[in-house]
N, C-alpha and C positions, 0 to 999 in steps of 0.2 A: 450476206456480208456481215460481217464482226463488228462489234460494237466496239468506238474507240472514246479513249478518254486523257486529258491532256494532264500532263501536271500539276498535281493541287499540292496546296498545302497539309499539314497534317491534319486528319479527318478529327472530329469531335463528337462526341458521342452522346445521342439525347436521353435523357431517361424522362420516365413517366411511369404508372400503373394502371391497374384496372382491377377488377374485382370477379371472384370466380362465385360461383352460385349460392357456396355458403356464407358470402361474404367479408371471405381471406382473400385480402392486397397482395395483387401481384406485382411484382415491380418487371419493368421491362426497358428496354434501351434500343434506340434505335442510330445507326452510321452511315453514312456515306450517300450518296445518291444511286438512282435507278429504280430499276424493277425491283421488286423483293425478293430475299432469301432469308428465310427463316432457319436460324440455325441453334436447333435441337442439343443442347450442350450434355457433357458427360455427369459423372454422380456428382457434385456438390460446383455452387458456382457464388461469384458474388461482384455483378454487374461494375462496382467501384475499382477494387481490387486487382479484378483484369485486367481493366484498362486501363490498370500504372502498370501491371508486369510488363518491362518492355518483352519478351518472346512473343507474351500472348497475345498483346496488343499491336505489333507487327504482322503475326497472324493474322488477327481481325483487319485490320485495315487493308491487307490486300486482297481478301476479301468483299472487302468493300468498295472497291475501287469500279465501280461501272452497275455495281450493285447495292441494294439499302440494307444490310443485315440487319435481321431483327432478332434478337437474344432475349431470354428473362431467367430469373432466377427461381427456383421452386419455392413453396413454401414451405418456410422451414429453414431459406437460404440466404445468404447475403443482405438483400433491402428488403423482400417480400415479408410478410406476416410469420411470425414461429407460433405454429399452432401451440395450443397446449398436450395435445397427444398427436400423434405420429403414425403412419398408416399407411406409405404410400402404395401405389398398385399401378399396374395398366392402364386404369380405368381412368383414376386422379391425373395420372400424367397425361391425357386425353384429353382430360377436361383443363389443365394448363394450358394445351395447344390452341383448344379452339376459342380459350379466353383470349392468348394474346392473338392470335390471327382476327379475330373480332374486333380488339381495339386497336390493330393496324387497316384495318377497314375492310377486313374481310379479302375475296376474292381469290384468284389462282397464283401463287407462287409457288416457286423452287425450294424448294425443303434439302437441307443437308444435315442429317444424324451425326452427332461424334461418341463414341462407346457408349454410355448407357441410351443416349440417344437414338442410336442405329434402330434399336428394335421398335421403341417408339414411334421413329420416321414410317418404319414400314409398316408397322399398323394403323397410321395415321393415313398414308398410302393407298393402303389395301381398302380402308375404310372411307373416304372420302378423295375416290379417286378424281374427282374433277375438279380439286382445289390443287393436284400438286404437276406443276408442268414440268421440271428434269427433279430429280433425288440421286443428291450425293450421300452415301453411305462410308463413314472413315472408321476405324478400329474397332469392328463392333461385334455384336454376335445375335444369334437368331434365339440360341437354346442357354439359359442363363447355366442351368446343371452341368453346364459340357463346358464352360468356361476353367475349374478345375475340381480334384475331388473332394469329394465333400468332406473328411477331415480338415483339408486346406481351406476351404471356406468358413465353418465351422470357428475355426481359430481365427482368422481373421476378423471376422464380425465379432469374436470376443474382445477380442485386442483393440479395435476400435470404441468397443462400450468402454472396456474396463480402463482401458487408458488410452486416451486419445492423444494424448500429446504424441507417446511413443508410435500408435498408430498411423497418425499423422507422416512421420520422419518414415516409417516402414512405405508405405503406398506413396509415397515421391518415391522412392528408392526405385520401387519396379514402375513406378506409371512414369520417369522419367530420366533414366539413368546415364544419357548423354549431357544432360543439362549441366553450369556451370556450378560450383558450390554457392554460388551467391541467391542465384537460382531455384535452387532447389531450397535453399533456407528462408526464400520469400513464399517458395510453393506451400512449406511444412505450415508455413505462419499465415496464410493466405487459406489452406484446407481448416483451418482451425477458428480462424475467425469466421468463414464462412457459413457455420453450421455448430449447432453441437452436438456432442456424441450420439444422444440416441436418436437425431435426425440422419448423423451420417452412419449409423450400424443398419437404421432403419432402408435408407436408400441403398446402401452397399449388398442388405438381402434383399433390396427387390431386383439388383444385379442377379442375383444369383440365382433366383426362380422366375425368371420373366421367361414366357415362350410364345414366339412367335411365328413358329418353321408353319402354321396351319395358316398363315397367311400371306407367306411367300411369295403363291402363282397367284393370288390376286392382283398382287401391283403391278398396273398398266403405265404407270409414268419411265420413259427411258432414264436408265440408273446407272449408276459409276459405284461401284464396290471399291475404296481403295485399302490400302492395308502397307502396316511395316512389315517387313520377313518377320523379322524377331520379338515383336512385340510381347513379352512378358505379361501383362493381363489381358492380351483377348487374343487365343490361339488364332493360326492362321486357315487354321480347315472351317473357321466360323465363316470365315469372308468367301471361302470357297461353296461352301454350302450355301448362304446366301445367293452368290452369281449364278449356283447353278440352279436353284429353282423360281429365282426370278425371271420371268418372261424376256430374254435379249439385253440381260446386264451385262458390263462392261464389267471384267475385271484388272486392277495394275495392283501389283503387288510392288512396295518399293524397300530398297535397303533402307534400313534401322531398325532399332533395337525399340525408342521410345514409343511408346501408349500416347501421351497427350500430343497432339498436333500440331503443338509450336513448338515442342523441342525435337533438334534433331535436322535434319536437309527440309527445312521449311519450304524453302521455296521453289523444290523441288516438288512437293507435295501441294504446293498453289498452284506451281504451274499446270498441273496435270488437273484441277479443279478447273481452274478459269478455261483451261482449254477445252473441257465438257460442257460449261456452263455458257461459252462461245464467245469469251471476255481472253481479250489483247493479252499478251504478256507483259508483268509488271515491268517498270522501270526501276532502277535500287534508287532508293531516297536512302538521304543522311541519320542516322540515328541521331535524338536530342541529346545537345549537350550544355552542360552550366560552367559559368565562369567559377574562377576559384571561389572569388568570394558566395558564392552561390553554394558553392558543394562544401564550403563550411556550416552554409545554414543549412542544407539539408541534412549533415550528418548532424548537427544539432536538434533538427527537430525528429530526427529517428531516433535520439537518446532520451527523445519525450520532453524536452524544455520547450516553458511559454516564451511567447514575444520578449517579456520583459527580460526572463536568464538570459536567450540569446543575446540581446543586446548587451546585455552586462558580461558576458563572454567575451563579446567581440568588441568591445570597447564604442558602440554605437548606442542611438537613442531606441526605444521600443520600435517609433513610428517607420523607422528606418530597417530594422527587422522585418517587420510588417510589409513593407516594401519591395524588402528583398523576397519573402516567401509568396507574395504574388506577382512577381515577375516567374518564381520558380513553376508555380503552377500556372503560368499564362502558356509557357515556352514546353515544358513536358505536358498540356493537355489533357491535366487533372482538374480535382476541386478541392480535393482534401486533403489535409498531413497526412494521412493513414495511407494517400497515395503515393505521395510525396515518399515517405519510408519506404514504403516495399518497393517502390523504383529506385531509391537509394541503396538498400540491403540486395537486389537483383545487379546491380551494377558495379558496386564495387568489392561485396565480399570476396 
Protein backbone atom coordinates (compact mmCIF):
# COMPACT_ATOMS: atom_id res chain seq x y z
CA UNK A 1 0.00 0.00 0.00
CA UNK A 2 1.30 3.75 -0.78
CA UNK A 3 1.99 5.89 1.75
CA UNK A 4 -0.41 8.91 2.26
CA UNK A 5 0.05 12.17 3.54
CA UNK A 6 -2.51 15.00 4.22
CA UNK A 7 -2.23 18.60 3.68
CA UNK A 8 0.33 20.52 5.60
CA UNK A 9 1.44 23.58 5.58
CA UNK A 10 4.47 25.03 4.10
CA UNK A 11 7.35 22.64 5.10
CA UNK A 12 10.62 24.39 6.90
CA UNK A 13 13.78 23.53 6.62
CA UNK A 14 16.25 22.54 9.63
CA UNK A 15 19.81 23.31 9.32
CA UNK A 16 22.62 22.09 11.33
CA UNK A 17 26.30 20.58 10.79
CA UNK A 18 28.85 18.22 11.50
CA UNK A 19 32.33 17.86 10.84
CA UNK A 20 34.31 15.74 8.44
CA UNK A 21 37.67 14.04 9.51
CA UNK A 22 39.85 16.81 8.93
CA UNK A 23 37.70 18.91 10.86
CA UNK A 24 35.92 21.05 7.94
CA UNK A 25 32.16 22.09 9.01
CA UNK A 26 29.74 20.74 7.05
CA UNK A 27 26.64 22.42 7.11
CA UNK A 28 23.59 20.29 6.23
CA UNK A 29 19.58 20.73 6.25
CA UNK A 30 17.08 18.67 6.86
CA UNK A 31 12.69 18.98 5.43
CA UNK A 32 9.73 17.36 5.86
CA UNK A 33 8.84 14.28 7.66
CA UNK A 34 9.33 10.45 7.02
CA UNK A 35 11.79 8.08 6.04
CA UNK A 36 14.85 9.56 4.56
CA UNK A 37 16.22 10.64 1.21
CA UNK A 38 19.20 11.99 0.87
CA UNK A 39 19.60 14.13 -1.91
CA UNK A 40 23.12 14.32 -3.62
CA UNK A 41 22.89 17.88 -5.10
CA UNK A 42 24.56 19.04 -8.44
CA UNK A 43 28.11 21.26 -8.61
CA UNK A 44 27.75 24.29 -6.31
CA UNK A 45 24.81 24.58 -3.74
CA UNK A 46 24.02 26.96 -0.89
CA UNK A 47 21.42 25.51 1.76
CA UNK A 48 19.99 29.35 2.47
CA UNK A 49 19.71 30.42 -0.96
CA UNK A 50 17.66 27.55 -2.28
CA UNK A 51 15.34 27.55 -0.07
CA UNK A 52 14.18 31.16 -0.99
CA UNK A 53 14.45 30.25 -4.84
CA UNK A 54 10.80 29.72 -5.05
CA UNK A 55 11.37 26.89 -8.34
CA UNK A 56 13.77 25.24 -6.15
CA UNK A 57 12.16 25.29 -3.11
CA UNK A 58 8.89 23.89 -4.75
CA UNK A 59 11.00 21.29 -5.95
CA UNK A 60 12.33 20.36 -2.57
CA UNK A 61 9.37 20.43 -0.82
CA UNK A 62 7.56 18.08 -3.00
CA UNK A 63 9.97 15.99 -2.41
CA UNK A 64 9.55 16.17 0.86
CA UNK A 65 6.26 15.62 1.32
CA UNK A 66 5.97 11.92 2.91
CA UNK A 67 9.75 12.05 2.96
CA UNK A 68 12.71 13.93 5.18
CA UNK A 69 15.26 15.21 2.55
CA UNK A 70 18.44 15.57 3.81
CA UNK A 71 20.72 18.11 1.62
CA UNK A 72 24.29 19.72 2.44
CA UNK A 73 26.39 21.91 1.05
CA UNK A 74 30.26 21.03 0.03
CA UNK A 75 32.87 22.61 1.37
CA UNK A 76 33.82 25.24 -0.03
CA UNK A 77 29.93 25.96 -0.53
CA UNK A 78 27.15 28.00 0.64
CA UNK A 79 27.36 27.60 4.94
CA UNK A 80 29.87 24.81 5.07
CA UNK A 81 33.83 25.67 5.75
CA UNK A 82 35.94 27.42 2.54
CA UNK A 83 38.89 25.59 2.84
CA UNK A 84 41.86 27.41 2.04
CA UNK A 85 42.90 25.24 -0.95
CA UNK A 86 40.70 23.34 -3.17
CA UNK A 87 40.91 19.76 -4.24
CA UNK A 88 37.79 18.03 -4.58
CA UNK A 89 37.79 14.22 -5.92
CA UNK A 90 35.56 11.05 -5.57
CA UNK A 91 37.03 10.27 -2.68
CA UNK A 92 36.20 13.91 -0.58
CA UNK A 93 32.78 13.69 -2.09
CA UNK A 94 32.48 10.29 -0.25
CA UNK A 95 33.77 11.27 2.64
CA UNK A 96 30.74 14.38 2.60
CA UNK A 97 28.23 11.59 2.22
CA UNK A 98 29.14 9.42 4.93
CA UNK A 99 29.64 12.49 7.18
CA UNK A 100 26.13 13.68 6.78
CA UNK A 101 24.41 10.33 6.61
CA UNK A 102 26.34 9.93 9.99
CA UNK A 103 24.86 12.91 11.50
CA UNK A 104 21.34 12.05 10.26
CA UNK A 105 21.95 8.75 12.27
CA UNK A 106 23.13 6.79 10.07
CA UNK A 107 21.19 3.68 8.73
CA UNK A 108 19.50 2.59 5.16
CA UNK A 109 18.01 5.31 3.03
CA UNK A 110 16.95 6.30 -0.41
CA UNK A 111 19.59 8.25 -2.19
CA UNK A 112 18.66 10.57 -5.20
CA UNK A 113 21.76 12.03 -7.32
CA UNK A 114 21.13 15.17 -9.38
CA UNK A 115 24.02 15.97 -12.17
CA UNK A 116 27.23 16.14 -10.43
CA UNK A 117 25.49 14.08 -7.96
CA UNK A 118 24.50 11.07 -10.10
CA UNK A 119 27.88 9.68 -10.18
CA UNK A 120 28.58 10.08 -6.74
CA UNK A 121 24.99 8.46 -5.77
CA UNK A 122 26.31 5.54 -7.77
CA UNK A 123 29.47 5.03 -6.20
CA UNK A 124 28.14 5.56 -2.89
CA UNK A 125 25.68 2.64 -4.19
CA UNK A 126 28.08 0.45 -5.50
CA UNK A 127 30.18 0.97 -2.43
CA UNK A 128 27.84 0.62 0.49
CA UNK A 129 25.25 -1.20 -0.84
CA UNK A 130 23.14 -1.97 2.12
CA UNK A 131 22.77 1.57 3.26
CA UNK A 132 20.89 2.51 0.02
CA UNK A 133 17.18 1.04 -0.40
CA UNK A 134 15.61 2.73 -4.00
CA UNK A 135 18.29 5.43 -6.09
CA UNK A 136 16.96 8.11 -7.99
CA UNK A 137 19.35 9.11 -10.52
CA UNK A 138 18.27 12.74 -12.46
CA UNK A 139 20.60 14.52 -15.31
CA UNK A 140 23.56 12.93 -14.77
CA UNK A 141 26.55 11.06 -16.20
CA UNK A 142 28.79 8.04 -15.57
CA UNK A 143 31.88 9.30 -17.68
CA UNK A 144 32.66 12.95 -16.95
CA UNK A 145 35.25 13.13 -20.50
CA UNK A 146 32.03 12.07 -22.62
CA UNK A 147 30.02 14.94 -21.05
CA UNK A 148 31.68 17.36 -23.98
CA UNK A 149 34.96 17.93 -25.87
CA UNK A 150 37.69 18.76 -24.29
CA UNK A 151 38.30 22.18 -26.02
CA UNK A 152 34.62 23.00 -24.61
CA UNK A 153 35.45 22.00 -21.17
CA UNK A 154 38.79 23.57 -21.26
CA UNK A 155 37.22 26.85 -21.95
CA UNK A 156 34.74 26.70 -19.70
CA UNK A 157 36.67 25.92 -16.51
CA UNK A 158 38.68 28.96 -17.68
CA UNK A 159 35.86 31.29 -17.92
CA UNK A 160 34.70 30.40 -14.67
CA UNK A 161 38.37 30.99 -13.01
CA UNK A 162 39.12 34.06 -15.10
CA UNK A 163 35.79 35.56 -14.60
CA UNK A 164 33.16 34.26 -12.71
CA UNK A 165 30.59 36.75 -12.83
CA UNK A 166 30.32 36.23 -16.71
CA UNK A 167 30.71 32.49 -15.99
CA UNK A 168 28.21 32.53 -13.80
CA UNK A 169 25.47 34.30 -16.39
CA UNK A 170 27.00 31.55 -19.18
CA UNK A 171 26.12 28.07 -16.92
CA UNK A 172 22.45 29.43 -16.07
CA UNK A 173 22.11 30.00 -19.76
CA UNK A 174 22.63 26.25 -20.52
CA UNK A 175 21.86 24.65 -16.99
CA UNK A 176 18.61 26.34 -17.29
CA UNK A 177 17.27 27.92 -20.28
CA UNK A 178 13.42 27.60 -19.80
CA UNK A 179 13.60 29.50 -16.45
CA UNK A 180 11.90 33.01 -16.16
CA UNK A 181 14.43 36.20 -16.47
CA UNK A 182 13.94 36.86 -12.83
CA UNK A 183 14.88 33.41 -12.39
CA UNK A 184 17.68 33.07 -13.90
CA UNK A 185 19.08 36.40 -12.53
CA UNK A 186 18.54 35.15 -8.88
CA UNK A 187 20.34 31.59 -10.25
CA UNK A 188 23.52 33.83 -11.77
CA UNK A 189 23.51 35.86 -8.21
CA UNK A 190 22.78 32.66 -6.13
CA UNK A 191 25.96 30.47 -8.29
CA UNK A 192 28.13 33.33 -7.24
CA UNK A 193 27.42 33.76 -3.93
CA UNK A 194 27.49 30.18 -3.40
CA UNK A 195 31.16 29.52 -3.82
CA UNK A 196 34.13 31.26 -5.27
CA UNK A 197 35.77 30.94 -8.45
CA UNK A 198 38.37 28.66 -7.84
CA UNK A 199 36.04 26.46 -5.73
CA UNK A 200 33.64 26.45 -8.60
CA UNK A 201 36.43 25.98 -11.62
CA UNK A 202 37.73 23.46 -8.98
CA UNK A 203 34.29 21.29 -8.81
CA UNK A 204 33.21 22.13 -12.45
CA UNK A 205 36.72 19.91 -13.26
CA UNK A 206 35.88 17.27 -11.18
CA UNK A 207 32.54 17.32 -13.41
CA UNK A 208 34.54 16.69 -16.14
CA UNK A 209 36.97 13.79 -15.14
CA UNK A 210 34.90 11.83 -12.62
CA UNK A 211 34.31 8.04 -13.84
CA UNK A 212 32.25 5.92 -12.74
CA UNK A 213 31.01 3.35 -15.63
CA UNK A 214 33.49 0.54 -13.39
CA UNK A 215 30.96 0.67 -10.93
CA UNK A 216 27.78 0.51 -12.65
CA UNK A 217 26.86 -3.51 -12.39
CA UNK A 218 27.74 -3.22 -8.86
CA UNK A 219 24.59 -1.25 -7.66
CA UNK A 220 22.13 -3.61 -6.34
CA UNK A 221 19.54 -1.03 -5.08
CA UNK A 222 16.35 -0.71 -7.69
CA UNK A 223 17.11 2.69 -9.54
CA UNK A 224 15.01 5.24 -11.76
CA UNK A 225 17.39 6.83 -14.35
CA UNK A 226 15.52 10.05 -15.18
CA UNK A 227 16.54 12.63 -17.74
CA UNK A 228 15.26 15.72 -19.99
CA UNK A 229 15.48 14.92 -23.94
CA UNK A 230 17.37 18.07 -24.37
CA UNK A 231 19.28 18.64 -21.57
CA UNK A 232 22.35 20.94 -22.73
CA UNK A 233 24.93 19.89 -20.04
CA UNK A 234 24.53 16.24 -19.49
CA UNK A 235 23.99 14.32 -22.81
CA UNK A 236 21.32 11.91 -23.06
CA UNK A 237 23.34 8.72 -24.06
CA UNK A 238 24.84 9.31 -20.40
CA UNK A 239 21.54 8.23 -18.77
CA UNK A 240 21.31 5.66 -21.34
CA UNK A 241 24.55 4.11 -20.46
CA UNK A 242 23.92 4.34 -17.01
CA UNK A 243 20.20 2.22 -17.23
CA UNK A 244 21.89 -0.09 -19.32
CA UNK A 245 24.55 -1.39 -17.08
CA UNK A 246 22.86 -1.07 -13.99
CA UNK A 247 21.32 -4.25 -12.81
CA UNK A 248 17.08 -3.69 -13.87
CA UNK A 249 17.13 0.20 -13.84
CA UNK A 250 14.30 2.03 -14.90
CA UNK A 251 14.62 4.27 -17.42
CA UNK A 252 12.00 7.73 -18.40
CA UNK A 253 13.41 9.94 -20.45
CA UNK A 254 11.13 13.32 -20.17
CA UNK A 255 10.63 16.55 -22.59
CA UNK A 256 12.81 19.63 -21.78
CA UNK A 257 15.53 21.27 -22.44
CA UNK A 258 16.61 22.42 -18.74
CA UNK A 259 19.68 20.60 -16.67
CA UNK A 260 18.56 21.87 -13.13
CA UNK A 261 15.50 20.02 -11.85
CA UNK A 262 13.15 22.72 -10.91
CA UNK A 263 13.23 24.40 -13.98
CA UNK A 264 11.07 23.31 -16.49
CA UNK A 265 7.65 20.65 -16.25
CA UNK A 266 8.62 20.24 -12.45
CA UNK A 267 5.98 18.41 -11.58
CA UNK A 268 6.06 16.43 -14.17
CA UNK A 269 9.51 15.20 -13.15
CA UNK A 270 8.11 14.72 -9.31
CA UNK A 271 5.55 12.93 -10.18
CA UNK A 272 7.46 10.27 -11.82
CA UNK A 273 9.98 10.42 -8.64
CA UNK A 274 7.40 9.98 -5.98
CA UNK A 275 5.76 7.32 -8.13
CA UNK A 276 9.22 5.26 -7.71
CA UNK A 277 9.75 6.18 -4.55
CA UNK A 278 5.94 4.92 -3.82
CA UNK A 279 4.77 8.31 -2.46
CA UNK A 280 0.85 9.66 -3.42
CA UNK A 281 0.76 12.26 -5.97
CA UNK A 282 1.15 15.86 -4.90
CA UNK A 283 -1.68 18.08 -4.28
CA UNK A 284 -0.93 21.91 -6.08
CA UNK A 285 -0.63 24.22 -3.01
CA UNK A 286 -0.74 28.13 -3.38
CA UNK A 287 2.46 29.85 -4.09
CA UNK A 288 3.44 32.59 -1.12
CA UNK A 289 2.27 35.76 -1.55
CA UNK A 290 2.82 39.45 0.24
CA UNK A 291 0.75 42.26 0.71
CA UNK A 292 1.62 45.50 -0.99
CA UNK A 293 2.83 46.83 1.61
CA UNK A 294 5.00 43.95 2.13
CA UNK A 295 6.54 43.81 -1.41
CA UNK A 296 7.50 47.46 -0.96
CA UNK A 297 9.70 46.24 1.80
CA UNK A 298 11.09 43.59 0.21
CA UNK A 299 11.96 45.45 -2.90
CA UNK A 300 13.54 47.64 -0.31
CA UNK A 301 15.56 45.48 1.36
CA UNK A 302 16.89 43.79 -2.16
CA UNK A 303 18.06 47.49 -2.84
CA UNK A 304 20.10 46.77 0.40
CA UNK A 305 18.53 49.42 2.78
CA UNK A 306 18.53 49.00 6.87
CA UNK A 307 15.48 49.02 8.94
CA UNK A 308 15.95 52.47 9.63
CA UNK A 309 16.13 53.84 5.41
CA UNK A 310 13.12 51.72 4.91
CA UNK A 311 11.24 53.27 7.47
CA UNK A 312 12.20 56.65 6.30
CA UNK A 313 11.18 55.62 2.72
CA UNK A 314 8.00 54.70 3.75
CA UNK A 315 7.12 57.07 5.94
CA UNK A 316 7.04 54.46 9.09
CA UNK A 317 9.00 54.12 12.55
CA UNK A 318 12.31 51.56 12.17
CA UNK A 319 10.30 49.20 14.70
CA UNK A 320 7.54 49.11 12.28
CA UNK A 321 9.90 48.04 9.30
CA UNK A 322 11.28 45.47 11.51
CA UNK A 323 7.78 44.32 11.71
CA UNK A 324 7.01 44.12 8.46
CA UNK A 325 10.29 42.09 7.37
CA UNK A 326 9.50 39.43 9.89
CA UNK A 327 6.07 38.97 9.09
CA UNK A 328 7.84 38.82 5.36
CA UNK A 329 10.02 36.11 6.44
CA UNK A 330 7.41 34.20 8.69
CA UNK A 331 4.99 33.79 5.62
CA UNK A 332 7.88 33.09 2.67
CA UNK A 333 9.70 30.48 5.24
CA UNK A 334 13.03 32.03 5.19
CA UNK A 335 15.42 33.60 7.82
CA UNK A 336 17.50 36.03 6.03
CA UNK A 337 17.23 39.27 3.79
CA UNK A 338 19.65 37.66 1.40
CA UNK A 339 16.42 35.24 1.14
CA UNK A 340 14.09 37.57 1.20
CA UNK A 341 16.02 39.18 -2.02
CA UNK A 342 16.67 36.45 -4.13
CA UNK A 343 12.92 35.37 -3.68
CA UNK A 344 12.13 39.03 -4.59
CA UNK A 345 14.57 39.36 -7.78
CA UNK A 346 13.09 35.33 -8.65
CA UNK A 347 9.58 36.78 -8.49
CA UNK A 348 9.22 39.70 -9.87
CA UNK A 349 12.05 40.45 -12.53
Amino acid sequence: MRETWRREMPLEQRLSSTSLPDGTTLAYATAGDGPLLLLIGGWLSHLEMSWALPAERHFLEGLARGRTVLRYDRPGCGLSDRPAQVGASLASELDNVAAVVAAAGGGRCDVMGSSLGVPVAIEWAARQPDTVGRLVLYGGWARGPDIAPAPVREHVVGLVTSHWGLGADVLTDIFAPEASSGTRSALAGYQRQASSAATAADLLALCYRIDVTGSLAKVRAPTLVVHREHDRAAPTDQARLIAARIPAAQLRILPGRSHLPYIGDVDALLAVIRDFLGLPALRRTAAPRLTARQGQVADLVTQGLTNREIGERLGIDERSAEGHIERIRIRLGVRSRAQIAAWWVATTT
